[in-house]
C-alpha positions as CSV (number, residue, x, y, z in Angstrom):
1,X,0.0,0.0,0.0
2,X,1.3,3.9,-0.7
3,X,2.3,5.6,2.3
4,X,-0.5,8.5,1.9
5,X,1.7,11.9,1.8
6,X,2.6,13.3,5.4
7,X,0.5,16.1,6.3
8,X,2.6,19.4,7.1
9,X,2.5,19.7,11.3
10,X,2.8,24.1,11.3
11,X,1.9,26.2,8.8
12,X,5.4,27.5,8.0
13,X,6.5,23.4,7.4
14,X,7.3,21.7,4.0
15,X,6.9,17.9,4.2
16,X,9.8,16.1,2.5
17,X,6.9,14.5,-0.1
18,X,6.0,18.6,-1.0
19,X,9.2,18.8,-2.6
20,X,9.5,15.5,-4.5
21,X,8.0,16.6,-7.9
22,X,8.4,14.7,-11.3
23,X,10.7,15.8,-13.6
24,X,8.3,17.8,-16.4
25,X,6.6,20.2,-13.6
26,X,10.5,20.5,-12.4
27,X,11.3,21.2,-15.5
28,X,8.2,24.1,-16.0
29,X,8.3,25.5,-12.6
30,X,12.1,26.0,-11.9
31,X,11.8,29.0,-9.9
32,X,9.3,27.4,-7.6
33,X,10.8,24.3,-7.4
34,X,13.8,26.4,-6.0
35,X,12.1,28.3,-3.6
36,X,10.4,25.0,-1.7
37,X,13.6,23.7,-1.5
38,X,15.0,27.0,-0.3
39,X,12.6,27.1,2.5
40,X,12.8,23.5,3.5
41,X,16.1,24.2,4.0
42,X,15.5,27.4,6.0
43,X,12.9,25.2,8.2
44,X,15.5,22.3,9.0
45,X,18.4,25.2,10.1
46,X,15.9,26.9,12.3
47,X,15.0,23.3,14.2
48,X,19.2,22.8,14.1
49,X,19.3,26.6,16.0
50,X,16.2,25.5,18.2
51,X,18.2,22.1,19.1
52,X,21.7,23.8,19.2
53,X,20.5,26.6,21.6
54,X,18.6,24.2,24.0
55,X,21.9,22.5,24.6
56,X,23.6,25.2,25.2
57,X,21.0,25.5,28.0
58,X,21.9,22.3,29.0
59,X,25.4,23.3,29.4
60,X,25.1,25.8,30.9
61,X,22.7,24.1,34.1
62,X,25.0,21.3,34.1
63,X,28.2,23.1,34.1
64,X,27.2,25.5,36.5
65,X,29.5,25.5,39.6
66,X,31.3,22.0,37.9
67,X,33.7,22.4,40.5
68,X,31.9,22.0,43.2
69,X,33.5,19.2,45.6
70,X,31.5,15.8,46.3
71,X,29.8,16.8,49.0
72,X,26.1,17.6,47.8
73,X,23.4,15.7,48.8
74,X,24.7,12.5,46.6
75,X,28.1,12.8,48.4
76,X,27.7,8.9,49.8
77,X,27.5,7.6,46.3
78,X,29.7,10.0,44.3
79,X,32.4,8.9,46.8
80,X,32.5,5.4,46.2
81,X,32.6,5.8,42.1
82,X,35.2,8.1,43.0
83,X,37.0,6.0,44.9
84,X,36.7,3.1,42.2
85,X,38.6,6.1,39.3
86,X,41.5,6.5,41.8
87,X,42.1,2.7,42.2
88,X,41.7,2.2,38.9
89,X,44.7,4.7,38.1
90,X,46.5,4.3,41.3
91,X,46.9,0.6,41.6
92,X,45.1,-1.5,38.8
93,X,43.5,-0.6,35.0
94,X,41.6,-3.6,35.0
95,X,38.3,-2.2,34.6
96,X,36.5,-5.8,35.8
97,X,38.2,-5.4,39.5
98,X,36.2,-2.0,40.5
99,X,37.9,-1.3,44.0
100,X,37.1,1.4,46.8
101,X,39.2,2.5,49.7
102,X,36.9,2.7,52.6
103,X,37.2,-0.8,53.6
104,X,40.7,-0.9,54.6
105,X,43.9,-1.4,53.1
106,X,42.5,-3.8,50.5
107,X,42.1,-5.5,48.1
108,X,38.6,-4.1,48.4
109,X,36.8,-5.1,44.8
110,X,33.0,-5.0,45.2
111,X,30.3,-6.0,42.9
112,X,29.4,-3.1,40.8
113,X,28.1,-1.8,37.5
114,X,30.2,-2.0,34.3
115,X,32.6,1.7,35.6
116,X,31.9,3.7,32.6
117,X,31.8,6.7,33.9
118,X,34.7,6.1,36.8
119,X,37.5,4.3,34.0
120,X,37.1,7.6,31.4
121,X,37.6,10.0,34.9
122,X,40.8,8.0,35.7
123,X,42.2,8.3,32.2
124,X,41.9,12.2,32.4
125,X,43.3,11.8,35.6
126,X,46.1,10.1,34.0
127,X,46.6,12.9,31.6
128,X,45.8,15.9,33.2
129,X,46.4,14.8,37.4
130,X,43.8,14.1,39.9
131,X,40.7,16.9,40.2
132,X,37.7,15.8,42.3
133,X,35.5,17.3,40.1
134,X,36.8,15.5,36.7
135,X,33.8,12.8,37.3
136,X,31.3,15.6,37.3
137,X,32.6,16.9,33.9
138,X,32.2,13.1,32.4
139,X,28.4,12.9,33.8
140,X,27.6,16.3,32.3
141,X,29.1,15.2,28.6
142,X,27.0,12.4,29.2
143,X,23.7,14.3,29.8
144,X,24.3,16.2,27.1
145,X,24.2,13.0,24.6
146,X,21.0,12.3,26.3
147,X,19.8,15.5,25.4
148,X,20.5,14.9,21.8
149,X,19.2,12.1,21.7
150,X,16.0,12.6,23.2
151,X,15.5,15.3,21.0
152,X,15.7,12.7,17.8
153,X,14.1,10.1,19.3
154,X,10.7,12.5,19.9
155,X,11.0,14.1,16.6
156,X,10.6,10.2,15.2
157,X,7.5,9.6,17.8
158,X,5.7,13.0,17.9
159,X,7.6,15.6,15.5
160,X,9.8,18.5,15.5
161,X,7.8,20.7,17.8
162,X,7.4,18.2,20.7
163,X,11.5,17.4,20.1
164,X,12.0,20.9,21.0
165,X,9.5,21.2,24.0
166,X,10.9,17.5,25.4
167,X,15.0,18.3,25.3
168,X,14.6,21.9,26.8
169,X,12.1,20.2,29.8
170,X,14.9,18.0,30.6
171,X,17.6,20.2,30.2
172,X,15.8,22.8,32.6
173,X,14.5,19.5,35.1
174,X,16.0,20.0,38.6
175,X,16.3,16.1,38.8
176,X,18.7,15.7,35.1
177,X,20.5,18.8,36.3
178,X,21.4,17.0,39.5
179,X,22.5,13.5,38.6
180,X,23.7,14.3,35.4
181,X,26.2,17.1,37.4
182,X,27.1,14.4,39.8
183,X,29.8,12.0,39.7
184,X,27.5,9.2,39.3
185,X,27.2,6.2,36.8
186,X,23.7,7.5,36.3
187,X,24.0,9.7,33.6
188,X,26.0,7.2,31.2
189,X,23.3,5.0,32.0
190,X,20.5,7.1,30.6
191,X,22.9,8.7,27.7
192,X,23.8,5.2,26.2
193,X,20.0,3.1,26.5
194,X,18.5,6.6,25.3
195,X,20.8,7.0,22.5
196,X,20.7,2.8,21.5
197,X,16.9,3.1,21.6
198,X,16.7,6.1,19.5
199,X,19.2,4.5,16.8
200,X,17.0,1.1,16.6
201,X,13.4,3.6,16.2
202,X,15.6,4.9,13.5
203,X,16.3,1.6,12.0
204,X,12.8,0.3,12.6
205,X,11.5,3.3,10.7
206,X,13.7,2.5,7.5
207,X,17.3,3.5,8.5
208,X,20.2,1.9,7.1
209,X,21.5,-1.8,8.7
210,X,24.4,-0.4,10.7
211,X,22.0,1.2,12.9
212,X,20.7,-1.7,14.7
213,X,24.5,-3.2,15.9
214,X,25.0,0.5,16.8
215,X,21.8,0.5,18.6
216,X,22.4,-3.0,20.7
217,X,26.3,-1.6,21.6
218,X,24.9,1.7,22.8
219,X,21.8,0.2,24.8
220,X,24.3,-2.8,25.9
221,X,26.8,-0.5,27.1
222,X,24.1,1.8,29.1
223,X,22.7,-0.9,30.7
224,X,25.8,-2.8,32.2
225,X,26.4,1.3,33.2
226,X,23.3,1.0,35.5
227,X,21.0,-2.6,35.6
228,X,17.9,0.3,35.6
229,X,18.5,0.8,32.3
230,X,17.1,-2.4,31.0
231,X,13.9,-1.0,31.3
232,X,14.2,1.3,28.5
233,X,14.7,-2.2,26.3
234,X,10.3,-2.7,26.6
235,X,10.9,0.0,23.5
236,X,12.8,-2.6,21.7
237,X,11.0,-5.5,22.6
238,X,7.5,-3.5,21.3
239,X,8.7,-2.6,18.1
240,X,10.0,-6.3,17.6
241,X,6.3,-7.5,18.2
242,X,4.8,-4.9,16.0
243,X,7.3,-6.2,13.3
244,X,6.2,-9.9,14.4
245,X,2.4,-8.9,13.9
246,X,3.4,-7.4,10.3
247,X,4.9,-11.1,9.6
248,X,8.1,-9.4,8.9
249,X,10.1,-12.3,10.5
250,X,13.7,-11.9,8.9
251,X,13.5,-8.5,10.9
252,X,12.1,-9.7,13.9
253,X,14.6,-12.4,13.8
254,X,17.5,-10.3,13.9
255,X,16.4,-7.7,16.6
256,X,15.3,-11.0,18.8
257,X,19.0,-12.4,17.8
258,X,20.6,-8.8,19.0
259,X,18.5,-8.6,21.8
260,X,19.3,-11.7,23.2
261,X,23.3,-11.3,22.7
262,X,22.8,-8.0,24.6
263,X,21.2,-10.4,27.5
264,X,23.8,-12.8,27.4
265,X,26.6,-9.8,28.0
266,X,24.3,-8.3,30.4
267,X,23.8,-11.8,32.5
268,X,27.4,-12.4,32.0
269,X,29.1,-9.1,33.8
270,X,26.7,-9.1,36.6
271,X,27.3,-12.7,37.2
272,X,31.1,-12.1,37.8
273,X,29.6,-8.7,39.5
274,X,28.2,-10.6,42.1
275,X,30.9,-13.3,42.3
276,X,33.4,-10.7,43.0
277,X,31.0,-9.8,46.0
278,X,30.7,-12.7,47.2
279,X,34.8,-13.2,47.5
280,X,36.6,-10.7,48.4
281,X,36.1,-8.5,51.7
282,X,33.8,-6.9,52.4
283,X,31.7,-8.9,50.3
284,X,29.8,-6.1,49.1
285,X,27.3,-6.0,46.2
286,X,25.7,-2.4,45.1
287,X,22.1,-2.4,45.0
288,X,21.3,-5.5,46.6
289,X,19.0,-4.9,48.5
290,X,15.2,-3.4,49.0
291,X,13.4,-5.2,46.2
292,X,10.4,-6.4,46.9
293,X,11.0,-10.1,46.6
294,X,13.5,-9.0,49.5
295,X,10.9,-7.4,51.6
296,X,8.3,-9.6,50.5
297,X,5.0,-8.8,48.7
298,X,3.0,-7.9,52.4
299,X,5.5,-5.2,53.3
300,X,5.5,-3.4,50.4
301,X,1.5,-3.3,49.8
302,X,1.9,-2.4,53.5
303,X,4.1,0.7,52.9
304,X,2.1,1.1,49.8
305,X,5.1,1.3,47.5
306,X,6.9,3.8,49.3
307,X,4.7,6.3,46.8
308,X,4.9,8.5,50.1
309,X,8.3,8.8,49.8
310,X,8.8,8.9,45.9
311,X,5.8,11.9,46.3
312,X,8.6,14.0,49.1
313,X,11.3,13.4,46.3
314,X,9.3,14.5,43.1
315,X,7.7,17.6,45.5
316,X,10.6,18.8,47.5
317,X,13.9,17.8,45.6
318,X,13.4,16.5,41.9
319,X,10.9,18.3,39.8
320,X,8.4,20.4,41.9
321,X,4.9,21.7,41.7
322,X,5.7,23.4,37.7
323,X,7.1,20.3,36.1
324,X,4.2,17.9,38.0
325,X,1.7,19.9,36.8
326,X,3.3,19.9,32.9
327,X,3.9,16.0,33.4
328,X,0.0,15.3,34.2
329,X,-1.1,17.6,31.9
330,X,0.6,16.1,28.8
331,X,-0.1,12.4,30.2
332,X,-3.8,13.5,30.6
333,X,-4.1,14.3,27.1
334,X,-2.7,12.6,24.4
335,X,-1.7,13.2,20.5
336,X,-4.4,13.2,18.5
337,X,-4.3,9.7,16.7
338,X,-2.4,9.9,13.8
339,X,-3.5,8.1,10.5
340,X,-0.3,5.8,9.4
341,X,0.1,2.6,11.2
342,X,3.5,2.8,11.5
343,X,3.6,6.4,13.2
344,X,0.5,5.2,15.4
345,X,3.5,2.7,16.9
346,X,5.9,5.1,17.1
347,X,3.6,7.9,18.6
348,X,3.1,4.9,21.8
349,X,6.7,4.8,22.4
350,X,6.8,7.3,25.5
351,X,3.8,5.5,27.2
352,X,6.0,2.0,26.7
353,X,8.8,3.4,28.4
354,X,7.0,5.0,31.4
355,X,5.0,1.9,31.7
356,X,8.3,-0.1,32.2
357,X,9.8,1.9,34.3
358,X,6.9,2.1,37.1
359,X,6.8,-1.7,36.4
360,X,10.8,-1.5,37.4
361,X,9.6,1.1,40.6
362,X,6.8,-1.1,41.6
363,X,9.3,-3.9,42.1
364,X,12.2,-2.4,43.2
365,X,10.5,0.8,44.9
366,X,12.3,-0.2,48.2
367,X,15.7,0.5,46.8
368,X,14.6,3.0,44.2
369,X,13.3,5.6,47.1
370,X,16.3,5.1,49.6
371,X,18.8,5.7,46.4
372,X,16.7,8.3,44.3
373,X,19.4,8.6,41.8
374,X,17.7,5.5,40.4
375,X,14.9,7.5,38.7
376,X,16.9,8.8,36.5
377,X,14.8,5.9,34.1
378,X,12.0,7.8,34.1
379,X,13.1,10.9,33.0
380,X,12.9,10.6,29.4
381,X,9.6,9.8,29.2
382,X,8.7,12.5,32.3
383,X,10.6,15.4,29.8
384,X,8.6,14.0,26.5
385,X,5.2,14.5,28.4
386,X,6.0,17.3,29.9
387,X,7.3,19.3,26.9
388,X,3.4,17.7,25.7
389,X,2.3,19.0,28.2
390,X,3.6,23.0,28.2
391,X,2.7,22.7,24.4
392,X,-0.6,21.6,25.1
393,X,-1.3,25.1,27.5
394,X,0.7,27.2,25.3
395,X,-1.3,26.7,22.4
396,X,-5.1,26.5,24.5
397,X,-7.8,27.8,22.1
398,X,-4.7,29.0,19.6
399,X,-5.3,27.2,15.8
400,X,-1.9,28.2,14.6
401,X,1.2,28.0,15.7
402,X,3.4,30.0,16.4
403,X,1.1,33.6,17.8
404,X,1.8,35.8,20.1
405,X,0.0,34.6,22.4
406,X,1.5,31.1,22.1
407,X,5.3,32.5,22.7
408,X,3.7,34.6,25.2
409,X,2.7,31.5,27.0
410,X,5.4,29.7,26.4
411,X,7.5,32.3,28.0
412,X,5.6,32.4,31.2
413,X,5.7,28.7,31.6
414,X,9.5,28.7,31.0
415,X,9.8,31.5,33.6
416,X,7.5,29.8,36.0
417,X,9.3,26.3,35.7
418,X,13.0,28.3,36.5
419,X,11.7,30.2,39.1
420,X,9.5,28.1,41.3
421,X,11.7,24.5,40.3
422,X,14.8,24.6,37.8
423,X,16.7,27.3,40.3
424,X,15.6,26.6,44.0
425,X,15.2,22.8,43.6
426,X,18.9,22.7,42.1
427,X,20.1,25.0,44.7
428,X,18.8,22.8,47.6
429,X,20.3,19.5,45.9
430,X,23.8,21.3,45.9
431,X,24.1,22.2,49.3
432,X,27.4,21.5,50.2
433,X,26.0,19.1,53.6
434,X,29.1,17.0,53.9
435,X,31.6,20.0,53.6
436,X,32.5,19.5,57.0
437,X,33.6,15.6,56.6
438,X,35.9,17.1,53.5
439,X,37.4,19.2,55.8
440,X,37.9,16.0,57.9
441,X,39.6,14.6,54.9
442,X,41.8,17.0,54.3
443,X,43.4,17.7,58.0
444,X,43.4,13.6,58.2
445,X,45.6,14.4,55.2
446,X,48.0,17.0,56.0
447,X,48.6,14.8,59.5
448,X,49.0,11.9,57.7
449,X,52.3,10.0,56.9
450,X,53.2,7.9,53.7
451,X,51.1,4.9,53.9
452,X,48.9,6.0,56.7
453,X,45.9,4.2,57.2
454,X,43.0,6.5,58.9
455,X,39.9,5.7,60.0
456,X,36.8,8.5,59.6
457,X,33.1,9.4,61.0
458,X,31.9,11.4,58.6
459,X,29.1,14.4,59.6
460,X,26.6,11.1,57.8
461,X,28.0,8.2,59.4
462,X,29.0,5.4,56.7
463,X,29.5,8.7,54.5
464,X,33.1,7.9,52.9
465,X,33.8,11.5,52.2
466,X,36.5,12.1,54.9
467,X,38.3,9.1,53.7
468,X,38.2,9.9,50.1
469,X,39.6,13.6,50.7
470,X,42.4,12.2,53.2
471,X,43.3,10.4,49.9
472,X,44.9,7.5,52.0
473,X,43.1,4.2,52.3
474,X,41.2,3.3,55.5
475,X,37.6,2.6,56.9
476,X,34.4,4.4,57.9
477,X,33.3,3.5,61.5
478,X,31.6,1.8,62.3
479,X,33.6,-0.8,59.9
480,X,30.9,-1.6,57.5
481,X,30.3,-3.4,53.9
482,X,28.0,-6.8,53.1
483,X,25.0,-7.6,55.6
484,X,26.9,-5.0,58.3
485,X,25.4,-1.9,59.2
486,X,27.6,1.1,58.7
487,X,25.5,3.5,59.3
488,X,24.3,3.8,62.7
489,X,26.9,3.3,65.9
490,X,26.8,0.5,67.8
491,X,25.1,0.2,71.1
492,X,27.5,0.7,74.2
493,X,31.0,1.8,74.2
494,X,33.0,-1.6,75.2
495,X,32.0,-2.7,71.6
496,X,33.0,0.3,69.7
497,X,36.7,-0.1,72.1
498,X,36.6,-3.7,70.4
499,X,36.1,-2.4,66.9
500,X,38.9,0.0,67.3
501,X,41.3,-2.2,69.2
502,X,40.2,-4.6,65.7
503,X,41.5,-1.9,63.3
504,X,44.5,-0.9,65.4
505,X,45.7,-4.3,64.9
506,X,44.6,-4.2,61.2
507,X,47.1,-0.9,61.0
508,X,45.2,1.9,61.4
509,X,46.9,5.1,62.0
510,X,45.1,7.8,62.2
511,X,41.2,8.1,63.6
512,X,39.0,11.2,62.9
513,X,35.4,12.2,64.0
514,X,33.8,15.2,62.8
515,X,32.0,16.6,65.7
516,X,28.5,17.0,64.3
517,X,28.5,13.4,63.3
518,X,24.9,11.3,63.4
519,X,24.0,8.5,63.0
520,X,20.5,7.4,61.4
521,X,19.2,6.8,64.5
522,X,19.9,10.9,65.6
523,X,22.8,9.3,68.2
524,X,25.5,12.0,68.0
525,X,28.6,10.8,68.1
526,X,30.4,13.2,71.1
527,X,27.6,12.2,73.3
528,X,26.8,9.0,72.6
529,X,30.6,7.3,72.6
530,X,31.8,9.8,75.4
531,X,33.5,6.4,76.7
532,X,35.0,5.3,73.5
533,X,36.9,8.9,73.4
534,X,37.6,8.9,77.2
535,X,39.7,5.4,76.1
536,X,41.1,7.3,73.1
537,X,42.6,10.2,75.3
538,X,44.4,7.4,77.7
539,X,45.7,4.9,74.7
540,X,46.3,7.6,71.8
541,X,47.6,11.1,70.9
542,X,45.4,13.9,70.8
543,X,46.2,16.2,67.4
544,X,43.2,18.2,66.5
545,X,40.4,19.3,69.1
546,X,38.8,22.1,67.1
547,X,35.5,23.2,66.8
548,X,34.0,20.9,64.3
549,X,37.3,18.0,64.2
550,X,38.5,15.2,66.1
551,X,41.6,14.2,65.0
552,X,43.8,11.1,67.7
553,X,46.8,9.2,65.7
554,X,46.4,5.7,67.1
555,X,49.8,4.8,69.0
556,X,50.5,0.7,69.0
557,X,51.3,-1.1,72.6
């Protein structure tokens, strides 16, 4: 059957079938023939401007104060991918033994996810020296890919226009500002399935062969980055069915062929992930906890899916009032249904993703909501309905597009989003709450010796910040890692004397408290281990006693 010509989407556009006319009319209208193309051409450089000035807006938000050391809000997980770049340039390039230093003087290899984002931060560490915020400058190149590429992948499922509104909501969305600023795996998650799924729409569509081993590398890669990113892969699988249900088997055989090697690579890394957990101290596995085969089916129907705290995140940290209110609005009402079959499986692409992704919150909501970073899955399809959304109240009781009064609106929403989420909600995630464990770090530092070992209570207890910025190897304390709880202190003193007595005759050297450090139970630490620093000032020397520090090196019998 003839694909029926493609209806122009704004007055001011030329579809590509406009301009295709046979070769007598050519040959009698030249002058008009010349002036279509003309202006075709002027239409695709203005959506290149559109694109190329929305990333510069994501530049800017995501470069913004680059610098800033690891001790926002994420500080806890920053630290330990930073922790896995220096190892890898300090003692090992082997990027299947990712290693921190908080767990004493090692080997420490834990099960992660495929270091992306911590191996590229080492080699510029390896060619320029060591800057804490190198990892943040990796994450932001990332984000900006996934800018890009959520910008084609809309213009395949819902045009131009919607392209445009969808990249500039998620460059201007507090929560992609955040995590892809932060030295996090995150963002290369998010850049590489969002890019892989966008290249296979494009090959599913009619692009070129290449596309779709491009397409499983890119989503392959993005999902060992982050297991989260799988998620994105109920794209994939749909458009394989839709080719399955149009009998076009040779296709469907070779995206089920490329899926299934993707699988296999998948499976096979996190299999040696979790074996390297399971042997080698201190048999720690990222992520493995909180699902809700962990916490069985009761609890979480109990805690109703944690959708209390998820609603505290979205509210107070990640998008605010604005982009909630643009996100319901553009899920609320949908795109008229278009005509051609195939674009009529495109145009359902967001709702796949979003549906997988509250599938992957509904079953891992426990973990999800106590590591927020995680929801960084969602936030493609959040910007596309969004950007639906502020188009959808821009252009209320407008028949043409662009007016006025359209801009107008448009304006106003843009203002509203920066001013009531984009600039407060980014400025809250950026405090600087663990500044006082860095300064930990570095006086644990400029005390320390060659080889020191030091051992650090962080303003967060189990917060590794102090040990990263002593940049010596050492422990949190309590000693944590595995099943053991690292982040509140133990109950009495005598077992806290064992614990340190334990790591004095592991060779620790230094130990360091910053004075405003709490547990999760509210226990501060000066008060509550009054006897554990009592037996400090009898068995080891006093260095620092300052306002905020603690600093005793540990002297051997």
């Amino acid at each position: 059957m003839t694909k029926p010509p493609r209806k122009p989407s704004t007055p001011l556009r030329l579809a590509p079938n406009d301009l295709e006319l046979n070769q007598p009319e050519s040959r009698q209208y030249p002058q008009e023939t010349i002036d279509r193309e003309t202006a075709a051409r002027g239409y695709l450089n203005l959506d290149t401007a559109i694109l190329l000035g929305i990333l510069l807006i994501a530049i800017v938000f995501r470069f913004h104060k680059i610098t800033l050391p690891l001790v926002d809000g994420f500080s806890w997980r920053e630290i330990s991918t930073a922790m896995m770049a220096d190892n890898f340039q300090q003692r090992s390039w082997n990027i299947f033994f990712p290693e921190v230093s908080w767990t004493g003087p090692g080997p420490s290899y834990q099960g992660r996810e495929f270091q992306i984002v911590s191996y590229l931060t080492a080699l510029l560490y390896q060619l320029f020296g060591w800057h804490d915020w190198f990892g943040r400058v990796v994450a932001a190149c990332f984000g900006l890919v996934t800018v890009f590429s959520l910008h084609r992948l809309t213009a395949l499922c819902w045009g131009e226009r919607h392209a445009h509104a969808a990249a500039l909501a998620y460059a201007l969305m507090p929560a992609a500002i955040m995590i892809d600023s932060s030295f996090l795996p995150d963002p290369a998650m998010l850049a590489l399935v969002t890019l892989g799924v966008w290249l296979f729409v494009k090959y599913w569509a009619g692009g070129s062969g290449w596309l779709l081993p491009l397409a499983t590398l890119s989503f392959s890669l993005g999902a060992l980055s982050k297991p989260p990113g799988i998620a994105a892969g109920a794209v994939i699988f749909y458009l394989m069915v839709c080719w399955i249900l149009e009998k076009k088997w040779k296709q469907a055989r070779l995206v089920f062929l490329s899926g299934l090697l993707s699988l296999v690579v998948i499976g096979a890394y996190f299999s040696w992930a979790i074996y390297l957990a399971r042997s080698y101290p201190p048999f720690h596995f990222a992520g493995s906890g909180g699902y809700i085969w962990d916490y069985g089916v009761w609890t979480y129907v109990r805690d109703r899916f944690y959708f209390q705290s998820a609603w505290n995140t979205s509210v107070l940290w990640f998008y605010g009032y604005p982009f909630m209110v643009l996100f319901a609005v553009g899920l609320w009402m949908p795109l008229t249904r278009a005509e051609d079959p195939k674009q009529r499986a495109l145009s359902a692409i967001p709702y796949i993703w979003l549906a997988a992704a509250v599938i992957l919150y509904l079953a891992a909501a426990g973990e999800i909501t106590s590591n927020v970073w995680n929801l960084h899955i969602f936030h493609v399809p959040v910007a596309i309905f969004c950007g639906h959304g502020a188009l959808l109240l821009a252009t209320l009781a407008s028949r043409t597009f662009p007016t006025p009064t359209v801009a107008l609106r448009l304006i106003c929403i843009v203002a509203i989003v920066l001013g009531w989420s984009t600039l407060p909600l980014v400025r809250t995630m950026k405090k600087p709450i663990a500044i006082k464990g860095k300064l930990l770090g570095e006086e644990l530092a400029r005390l320390a010796q060659p080889g020191d070992l030091v051992v650090a209570i962080a303003p967060e207890v189990g917060d590794p910040v102090a040990v990263y910025y002593s940049r010596a190897r050492g422990w949190v304390f309590p000693p944590g890692g595995g099943d053991t709880e690292w982040s509140k202190f133990v109950a009495d003193d005598a077992t806290a004397i064992a614990q340190i007595e334990e790591l004095r005759a592991q060779g620790a050297d230094l130990f360091g408290v910053a004075k405003n450090a709490t547990d999760k139970q509210d226990l501060l630490f000066v008060e509550h281990h009054k006897g554990l620093i009592d037996y400090l000032d009898r068995t080891s020397t006093k260095l620092t006693d300052s306002d905020d520090l603690l600093v005793y090196r540990i002297t051997r019998p």
